[in-house]
PyMOL CGO cylinders between C-alpha atoms (Angstrom):
from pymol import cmd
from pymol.cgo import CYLINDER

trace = [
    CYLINDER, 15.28, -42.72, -28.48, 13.73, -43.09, -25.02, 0.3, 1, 1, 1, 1, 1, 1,
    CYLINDER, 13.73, -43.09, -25.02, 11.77, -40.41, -23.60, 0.3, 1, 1, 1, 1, 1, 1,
    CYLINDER, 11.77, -40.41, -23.60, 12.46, -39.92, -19.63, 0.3, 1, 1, 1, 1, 1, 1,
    CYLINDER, 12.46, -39.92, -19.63, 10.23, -38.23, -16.81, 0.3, 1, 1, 1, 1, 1, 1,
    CYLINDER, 10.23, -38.23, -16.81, 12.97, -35.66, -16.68, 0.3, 1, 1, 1, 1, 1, 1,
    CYLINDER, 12.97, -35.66, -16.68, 12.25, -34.11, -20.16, 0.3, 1, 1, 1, 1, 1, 1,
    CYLINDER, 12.25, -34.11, -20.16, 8.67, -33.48, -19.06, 0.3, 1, 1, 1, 1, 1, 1,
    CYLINDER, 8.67, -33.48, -19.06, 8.92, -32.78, -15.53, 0.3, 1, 1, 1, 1, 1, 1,
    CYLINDER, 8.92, -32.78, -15.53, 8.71, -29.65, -13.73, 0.3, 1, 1, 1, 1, 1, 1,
    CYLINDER, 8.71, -29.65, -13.73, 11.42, -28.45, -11.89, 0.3, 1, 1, 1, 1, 1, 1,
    CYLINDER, 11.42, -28.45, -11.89, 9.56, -25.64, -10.15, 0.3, 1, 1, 1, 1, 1, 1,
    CYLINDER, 9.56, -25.64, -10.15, 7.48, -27.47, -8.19, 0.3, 1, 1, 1, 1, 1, 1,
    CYLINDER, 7.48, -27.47, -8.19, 4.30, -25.87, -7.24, 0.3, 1, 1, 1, 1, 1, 1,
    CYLINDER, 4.30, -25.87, -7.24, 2.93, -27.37, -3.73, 0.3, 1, 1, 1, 1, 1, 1,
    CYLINDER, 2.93, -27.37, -3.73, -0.11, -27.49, -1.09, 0.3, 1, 1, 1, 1, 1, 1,
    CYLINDER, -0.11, -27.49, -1.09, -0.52, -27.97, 2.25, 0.3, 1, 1, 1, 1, 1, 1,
    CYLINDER, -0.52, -27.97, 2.25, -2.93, -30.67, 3.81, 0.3, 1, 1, 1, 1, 1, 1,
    CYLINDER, -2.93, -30.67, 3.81, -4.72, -27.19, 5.35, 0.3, 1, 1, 1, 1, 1, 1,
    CYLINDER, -4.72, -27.19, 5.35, -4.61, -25.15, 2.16, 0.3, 1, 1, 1, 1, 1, 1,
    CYLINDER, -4.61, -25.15, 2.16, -8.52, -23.90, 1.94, 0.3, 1, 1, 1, 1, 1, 1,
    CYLINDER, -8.52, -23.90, 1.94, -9.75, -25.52, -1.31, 0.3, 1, 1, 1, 1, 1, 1,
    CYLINDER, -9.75, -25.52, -1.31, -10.40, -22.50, -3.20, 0.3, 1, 1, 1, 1, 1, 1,
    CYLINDER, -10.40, -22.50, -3.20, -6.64, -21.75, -2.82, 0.3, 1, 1, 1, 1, 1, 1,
    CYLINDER, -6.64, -21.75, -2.82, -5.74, -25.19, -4.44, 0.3, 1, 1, 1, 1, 1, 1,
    CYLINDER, -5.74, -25.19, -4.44, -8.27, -24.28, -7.06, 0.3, 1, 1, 1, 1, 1, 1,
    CYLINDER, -8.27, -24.28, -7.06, -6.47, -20.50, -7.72, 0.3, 1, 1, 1, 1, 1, 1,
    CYLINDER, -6.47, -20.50, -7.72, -3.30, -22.20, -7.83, 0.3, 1, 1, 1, 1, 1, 1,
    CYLINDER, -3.30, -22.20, -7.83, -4.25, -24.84, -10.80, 0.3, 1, 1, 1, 1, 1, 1,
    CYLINDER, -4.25, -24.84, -10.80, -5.62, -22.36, -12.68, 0.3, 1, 1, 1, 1, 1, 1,
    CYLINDER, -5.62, -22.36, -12.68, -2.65, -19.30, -12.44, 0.3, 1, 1, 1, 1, 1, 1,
    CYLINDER, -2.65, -19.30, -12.44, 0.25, -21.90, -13.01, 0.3, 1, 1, 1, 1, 1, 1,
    CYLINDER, 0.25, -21.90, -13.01, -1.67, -23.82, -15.97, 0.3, 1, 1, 1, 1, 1, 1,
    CYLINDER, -1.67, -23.82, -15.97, -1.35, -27.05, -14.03, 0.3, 1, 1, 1, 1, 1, 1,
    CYLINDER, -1.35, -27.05, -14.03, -3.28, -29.98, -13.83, 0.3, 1, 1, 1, 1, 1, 1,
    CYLINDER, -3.28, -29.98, -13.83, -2.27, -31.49, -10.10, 0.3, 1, 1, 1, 1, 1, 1,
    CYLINDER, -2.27, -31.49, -10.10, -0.68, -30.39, -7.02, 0.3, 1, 1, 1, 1, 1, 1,
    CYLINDER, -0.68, -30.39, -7.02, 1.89, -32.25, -5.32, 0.3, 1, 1, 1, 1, 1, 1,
    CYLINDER, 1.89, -32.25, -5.32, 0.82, -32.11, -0.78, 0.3, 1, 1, 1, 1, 1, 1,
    CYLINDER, 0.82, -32.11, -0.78, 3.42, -31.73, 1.84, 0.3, 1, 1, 1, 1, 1, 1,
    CYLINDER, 3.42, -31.73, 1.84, 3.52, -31.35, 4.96, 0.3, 1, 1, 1, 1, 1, 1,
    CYLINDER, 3.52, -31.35, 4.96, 5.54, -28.97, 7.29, 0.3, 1, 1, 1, 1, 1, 1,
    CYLINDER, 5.54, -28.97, 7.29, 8.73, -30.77, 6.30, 0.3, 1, 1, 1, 1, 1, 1,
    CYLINDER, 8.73, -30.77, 6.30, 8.13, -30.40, 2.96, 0.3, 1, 1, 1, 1, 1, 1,
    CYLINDER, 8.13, -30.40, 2.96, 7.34, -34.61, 3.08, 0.3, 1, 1, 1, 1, 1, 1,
    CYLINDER, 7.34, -34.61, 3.08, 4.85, -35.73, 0.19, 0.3, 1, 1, 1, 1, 1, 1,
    CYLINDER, 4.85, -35.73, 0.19, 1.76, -36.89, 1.76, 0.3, 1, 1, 1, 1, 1, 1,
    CYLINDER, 1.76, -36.89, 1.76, -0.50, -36.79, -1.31, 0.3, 1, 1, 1, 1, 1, 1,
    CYLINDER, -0.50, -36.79, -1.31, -1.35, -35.26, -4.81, 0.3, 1, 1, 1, 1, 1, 1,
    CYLINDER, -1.35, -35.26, -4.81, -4.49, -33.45, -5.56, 0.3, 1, 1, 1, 1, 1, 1,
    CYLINDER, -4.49, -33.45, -5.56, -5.23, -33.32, -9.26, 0.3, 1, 1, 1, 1, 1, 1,
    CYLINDER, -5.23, -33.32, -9.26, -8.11, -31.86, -11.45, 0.3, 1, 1, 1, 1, 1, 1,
    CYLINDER, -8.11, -31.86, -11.45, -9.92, -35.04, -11.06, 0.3, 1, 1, 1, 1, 1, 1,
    CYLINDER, -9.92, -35.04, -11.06, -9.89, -35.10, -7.68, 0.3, 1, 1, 1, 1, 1, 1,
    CYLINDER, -9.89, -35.10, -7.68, -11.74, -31.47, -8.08, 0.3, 1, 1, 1, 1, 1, 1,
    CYLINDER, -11.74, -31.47, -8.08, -14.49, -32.79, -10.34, 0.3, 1, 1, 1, 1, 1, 1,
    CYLINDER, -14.49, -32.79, -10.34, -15.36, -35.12, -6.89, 0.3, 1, 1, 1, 1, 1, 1,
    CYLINDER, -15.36, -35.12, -6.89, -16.23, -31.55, -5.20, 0.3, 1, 1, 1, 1, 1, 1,
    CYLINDER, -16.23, -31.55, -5.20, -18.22, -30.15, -8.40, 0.3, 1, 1, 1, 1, 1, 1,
    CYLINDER, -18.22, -30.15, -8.40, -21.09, -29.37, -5.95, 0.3, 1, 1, 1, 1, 1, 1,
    CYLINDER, -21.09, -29.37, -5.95, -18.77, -26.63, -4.36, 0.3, 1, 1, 1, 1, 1, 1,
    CYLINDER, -18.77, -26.63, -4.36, -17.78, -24.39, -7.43, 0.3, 1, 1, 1, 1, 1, 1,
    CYLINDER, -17.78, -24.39, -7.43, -16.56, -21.84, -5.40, 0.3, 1, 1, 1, 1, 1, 1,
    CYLINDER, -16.56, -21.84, -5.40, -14.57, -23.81, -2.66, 0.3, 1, 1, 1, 1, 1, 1,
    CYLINDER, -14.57, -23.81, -2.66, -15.94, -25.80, 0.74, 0.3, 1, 1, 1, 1, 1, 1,
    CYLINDER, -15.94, -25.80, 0.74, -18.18, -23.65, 2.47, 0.3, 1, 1, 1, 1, 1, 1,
    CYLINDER, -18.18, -23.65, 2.47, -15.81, -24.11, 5.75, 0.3, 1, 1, 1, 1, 1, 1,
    CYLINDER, -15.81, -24.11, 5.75, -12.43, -23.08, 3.62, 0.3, 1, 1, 1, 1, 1, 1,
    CYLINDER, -12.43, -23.08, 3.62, -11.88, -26.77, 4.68, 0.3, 1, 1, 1, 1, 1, 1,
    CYLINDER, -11.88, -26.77, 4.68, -8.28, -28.71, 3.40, 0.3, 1, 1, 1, 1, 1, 1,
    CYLINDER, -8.28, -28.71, 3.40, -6.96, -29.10, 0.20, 0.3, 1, 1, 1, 1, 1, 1,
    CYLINDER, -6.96, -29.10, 0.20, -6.91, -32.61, 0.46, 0.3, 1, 1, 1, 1, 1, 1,
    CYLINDER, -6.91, -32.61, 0.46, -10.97, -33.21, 1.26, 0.3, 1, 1, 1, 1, 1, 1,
    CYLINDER, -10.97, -33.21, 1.26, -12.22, -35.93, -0.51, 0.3, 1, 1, 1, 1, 1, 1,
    CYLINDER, -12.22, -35.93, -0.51, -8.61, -36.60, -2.15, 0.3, 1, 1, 1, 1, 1, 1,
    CYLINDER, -8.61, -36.60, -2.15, -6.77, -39.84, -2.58, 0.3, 1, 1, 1, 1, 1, 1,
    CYLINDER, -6.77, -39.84, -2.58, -5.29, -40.64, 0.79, 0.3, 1, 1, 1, 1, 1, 1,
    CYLINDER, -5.29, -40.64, 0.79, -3.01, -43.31, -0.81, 0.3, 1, 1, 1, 1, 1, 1,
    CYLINDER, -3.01, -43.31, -0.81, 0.55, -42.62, 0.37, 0.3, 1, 1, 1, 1, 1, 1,
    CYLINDER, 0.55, -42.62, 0.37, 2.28, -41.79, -2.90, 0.3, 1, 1, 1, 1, 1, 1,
    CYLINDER, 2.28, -41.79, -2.90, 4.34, -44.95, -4.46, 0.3, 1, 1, 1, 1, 1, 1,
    CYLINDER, 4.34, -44.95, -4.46, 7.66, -44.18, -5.34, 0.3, 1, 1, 1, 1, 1, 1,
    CYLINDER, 7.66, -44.18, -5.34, 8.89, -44.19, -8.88, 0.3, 1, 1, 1, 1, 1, 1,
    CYLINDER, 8.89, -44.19, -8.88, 11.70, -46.90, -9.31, 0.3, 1, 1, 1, 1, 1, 1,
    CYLINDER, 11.70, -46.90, -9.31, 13.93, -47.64, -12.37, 0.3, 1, 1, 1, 1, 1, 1,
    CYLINDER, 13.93, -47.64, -12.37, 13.59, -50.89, -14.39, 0.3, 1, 1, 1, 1, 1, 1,
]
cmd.load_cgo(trace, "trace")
């Protein structure tokens, strides 16, 4: 049998903005026992992920940027690649 993305997905999709403060994106991984963010922007367009990872890259500021600066700080600026059938 062969396992798809759907039947591990979430379907409740949990998002950030590119000006969510970081501590925010931080509060939001830990209450929904996630382990990355999906970013959109007004539209509701994906213009990034932020993931755990991508927090351990800030581990000098455990509690947040001192400016309450974006979500996406110091996170993969990549344009997300699309996921395409074989």
């Amino acid at each position: 049998m062969e396992h798809t993305v759907e039947a591990v997905m979430t379907s409740q999709v949990i998002t950030a903005r590119p000006s969510t403060p970081f501590h925010e994106l931080v509060r939001l991984l830990e209450q929904h026992h996630i382990s990355a963010l999906p970013v959109v922007d007004d539209s509701g367009r994906l213009v990034g992920i932020v993931s755990e990872a991508d927090l351990l890259i800030k581990e000098g500021y455990p509690h947040g940027t001192t400016d309450g600066g974006p979500a996406t700080a110091g996170a993969s600026t990549r344009p997300p690649a699309p996921a395409r059938p074989r």
